[in-house]
C-alpha positions in Angstrom: -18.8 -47.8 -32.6 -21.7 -49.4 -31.1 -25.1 -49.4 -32.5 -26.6 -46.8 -30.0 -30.1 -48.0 -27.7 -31.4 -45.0 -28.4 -32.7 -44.2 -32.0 -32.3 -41.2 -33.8 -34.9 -39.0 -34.9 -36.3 -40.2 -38.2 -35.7 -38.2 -41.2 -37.3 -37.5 -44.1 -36.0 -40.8 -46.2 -37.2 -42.8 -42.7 -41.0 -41.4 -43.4 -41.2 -42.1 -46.6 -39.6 -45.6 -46.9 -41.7 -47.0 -43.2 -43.6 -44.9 -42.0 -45.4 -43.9 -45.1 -48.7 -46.3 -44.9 -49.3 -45.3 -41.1 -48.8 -41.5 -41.4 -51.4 -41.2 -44.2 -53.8 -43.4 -42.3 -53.3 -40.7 -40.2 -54.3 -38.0 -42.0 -57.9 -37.8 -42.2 -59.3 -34.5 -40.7 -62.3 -36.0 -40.2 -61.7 -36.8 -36.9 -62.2 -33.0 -36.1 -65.5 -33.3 -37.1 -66.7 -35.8 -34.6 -68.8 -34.2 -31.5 -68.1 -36.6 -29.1 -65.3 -39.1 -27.9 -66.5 -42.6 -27.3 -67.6 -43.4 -30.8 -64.6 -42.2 -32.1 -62.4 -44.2 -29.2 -64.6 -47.3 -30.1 -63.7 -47.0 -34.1 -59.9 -46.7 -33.2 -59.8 -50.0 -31.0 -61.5 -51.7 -34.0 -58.6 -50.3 -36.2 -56.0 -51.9 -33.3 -57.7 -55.2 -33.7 -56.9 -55.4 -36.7 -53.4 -54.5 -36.4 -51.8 -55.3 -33.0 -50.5 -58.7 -32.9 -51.6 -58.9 -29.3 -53.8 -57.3 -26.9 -55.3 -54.4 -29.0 -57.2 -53.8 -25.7 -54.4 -53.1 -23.3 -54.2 -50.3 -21.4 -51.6 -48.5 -18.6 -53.7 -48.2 -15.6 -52.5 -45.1 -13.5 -53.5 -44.4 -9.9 -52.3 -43.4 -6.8 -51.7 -45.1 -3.3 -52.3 -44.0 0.3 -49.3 -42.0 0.6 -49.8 -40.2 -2.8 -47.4 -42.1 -4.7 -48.2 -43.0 -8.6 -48.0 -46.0 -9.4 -49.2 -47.8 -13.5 -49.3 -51.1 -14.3 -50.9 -53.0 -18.2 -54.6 -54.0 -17.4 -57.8 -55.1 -20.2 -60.1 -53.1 -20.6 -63.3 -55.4 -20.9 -66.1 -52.6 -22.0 -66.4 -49.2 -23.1 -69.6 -47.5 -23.3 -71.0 -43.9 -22.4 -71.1 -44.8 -18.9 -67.4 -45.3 -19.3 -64.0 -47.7 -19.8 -64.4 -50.7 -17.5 -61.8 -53.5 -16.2 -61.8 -56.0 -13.4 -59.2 -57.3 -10.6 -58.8 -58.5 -7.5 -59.9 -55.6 -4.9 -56.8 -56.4 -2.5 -54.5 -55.8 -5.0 -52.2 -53.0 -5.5 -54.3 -51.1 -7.5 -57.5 -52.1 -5.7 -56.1 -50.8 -2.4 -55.0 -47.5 -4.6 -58.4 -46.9 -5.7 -59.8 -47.6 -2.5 -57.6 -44.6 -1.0 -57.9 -42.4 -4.6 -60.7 -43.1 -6.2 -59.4 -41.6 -9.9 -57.5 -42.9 -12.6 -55.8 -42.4 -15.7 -55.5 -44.6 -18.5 -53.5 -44.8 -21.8 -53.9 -46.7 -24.7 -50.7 -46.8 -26.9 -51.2 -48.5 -30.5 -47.9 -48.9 -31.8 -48.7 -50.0 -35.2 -51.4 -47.2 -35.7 -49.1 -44.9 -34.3 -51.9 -43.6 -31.9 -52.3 -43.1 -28.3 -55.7 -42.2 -26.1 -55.5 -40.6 -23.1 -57.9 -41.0 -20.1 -58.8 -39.5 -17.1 -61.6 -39.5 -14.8 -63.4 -40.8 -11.3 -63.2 -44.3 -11.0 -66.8 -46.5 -9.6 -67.4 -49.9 -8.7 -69.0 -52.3 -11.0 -72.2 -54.0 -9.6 -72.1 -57.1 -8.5 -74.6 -58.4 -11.3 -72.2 -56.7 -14.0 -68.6 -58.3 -12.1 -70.6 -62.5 -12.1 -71.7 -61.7 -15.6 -68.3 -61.1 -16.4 -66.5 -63.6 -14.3 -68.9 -66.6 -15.6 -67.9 -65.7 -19.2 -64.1 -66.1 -18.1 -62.1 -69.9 -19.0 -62.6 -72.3 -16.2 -59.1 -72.1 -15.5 -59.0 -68.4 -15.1 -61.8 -68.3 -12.4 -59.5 -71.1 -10.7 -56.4 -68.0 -10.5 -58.7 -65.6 -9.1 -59.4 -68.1 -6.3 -56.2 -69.3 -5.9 -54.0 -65.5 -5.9 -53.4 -63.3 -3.1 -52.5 -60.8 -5.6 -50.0 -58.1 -4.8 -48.5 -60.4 -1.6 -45.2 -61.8 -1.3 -44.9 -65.6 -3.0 -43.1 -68.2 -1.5 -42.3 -69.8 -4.6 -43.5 -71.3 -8.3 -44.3 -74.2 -6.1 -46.6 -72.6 -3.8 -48.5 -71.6 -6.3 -49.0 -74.2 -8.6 -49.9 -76.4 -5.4 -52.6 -73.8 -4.7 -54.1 -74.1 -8.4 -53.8 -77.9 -7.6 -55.4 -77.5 -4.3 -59.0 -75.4 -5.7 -59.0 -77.4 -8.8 -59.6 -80.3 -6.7 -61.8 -78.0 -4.2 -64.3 -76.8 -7.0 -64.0 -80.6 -9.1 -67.3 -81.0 -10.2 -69.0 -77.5 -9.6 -69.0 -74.4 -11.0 -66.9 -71.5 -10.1 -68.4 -68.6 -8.4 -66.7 -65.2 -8.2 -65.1 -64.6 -5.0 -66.1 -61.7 -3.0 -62.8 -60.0 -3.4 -62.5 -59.8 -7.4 -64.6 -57.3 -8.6 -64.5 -54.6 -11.3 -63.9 -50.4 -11.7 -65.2 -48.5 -14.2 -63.1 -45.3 -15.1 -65.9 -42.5 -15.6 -64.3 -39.7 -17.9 -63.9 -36.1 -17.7 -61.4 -36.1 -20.6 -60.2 -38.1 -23.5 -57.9 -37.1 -25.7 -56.7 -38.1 -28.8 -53.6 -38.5 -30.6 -51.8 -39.3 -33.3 -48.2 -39.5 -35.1 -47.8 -36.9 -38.0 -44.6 -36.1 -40.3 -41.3 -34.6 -38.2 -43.4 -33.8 -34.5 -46.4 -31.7 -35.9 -48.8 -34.3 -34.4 -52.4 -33.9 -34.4 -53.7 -33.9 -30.5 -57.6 -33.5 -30.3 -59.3 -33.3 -26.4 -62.5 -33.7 -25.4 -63.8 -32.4 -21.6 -67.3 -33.1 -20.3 -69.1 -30.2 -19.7 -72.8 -32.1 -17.7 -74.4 -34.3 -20.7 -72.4 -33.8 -23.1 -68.6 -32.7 -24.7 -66.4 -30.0 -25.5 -63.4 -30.3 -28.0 -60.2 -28.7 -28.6 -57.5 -29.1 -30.8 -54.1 -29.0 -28.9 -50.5 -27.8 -30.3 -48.5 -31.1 -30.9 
């Protein structure tokens, strides 16, 4: 018999030999306590940074296109504040052209180690231009180069073609800095709701939303 892809459902030995130091991590009620979302969002991606071995700040970016398809793809998140959860990209991309159409968006964090996800969802806003050059400039030289040199989202030729167009604007901007092109800008994801979860013992997870009602939050504890 072959080992199956799937995994079983873990069982009681399962929690208790690996899954032990997570799940009581998870079990702090305090969390219900809290009267609003971002600190607590905020105090969670520290607890990923610690933890995830890459990209503690990755996020499924969900949105839809013209015709009303869905589409997600992994994006950073580069900020977080009350104003909201903010990433940048190239406007003629996929997603730029989705959010162009639909301007909303849903976004999930999934930290495997904490065994915790975050849930997002809201209107989406351009960034200004002050807020996408401030960003841009703090980017590696190399990486400004790429947002230059890809039509992102377009059919590529080959590996070729596109190492002889990194070639071709490294020589272009030898000497100078690199400004932002016009098309690479940033969105920030303006909630409505975030919610919370987390992995507890055999299902009975604990699942806390929070919906904006004008300045400030409600919050409601949600069967697992």
């Amino acid at each position: 018999m072959t080992t199956p892809v799937i995994p079983p459902s873990p069982t009681r030995e399962d929690y208790a030999e690996h899954y032990a130091a997570a799940l009581a991590a998870n079990g702090d009620e305090t969390i219900f306590d809290r009267a609003e979302p971002i600190g607590l969002f905020v105090d969670w991606l520290g607890d990923a940074r610690c933890v995830e071995p890459n990209d503690a700040n990755a996020m499924t970016l969900s949105t839809i296109d013209a015709s009303g398809a869905p589409d997600n793809r992994i994006v950073l998140l580069k900020d977080v504040d009350a104003g909201g959860f903010t990433f940048y990209s190239n406007r003629e991309s996929a997603k730029g052209l989705d959010l162009a159409a639909h301007p909303r968006a849903a976004l999930l964090f999934h930290w495997k180690s904490l065994r915790r996800q975050v849930r997002v969802r809201g209107a989406v806003e351009p960034v200004s231009a002050a807020e996408a050059d401030a960003y841009f400039a703090s980017r590696a030289r190399e990486s400004r180069i790429g947002a230059w040199v890809s039509d992102q989202s377009r059919p590529l030729d080959s590996r070729a073609a596109l190492e002889a167009a990194v070639t071709r604007e490294t020589a272009r901007f030898e000497g100078e800095d690199v400004p932002r092109p016009e098309r690479w800008t940033g969105w920030r994801v303006v909630p409505d709701s975030i919610e919370f979860w987390r992995d507890r013992p055999f299902r009975l997870h604990d699942r806390l939303r929070f919906e904006r009602v004008g300045p400030g939050w409600s919050k409601t504890r949600l069967w697992p």
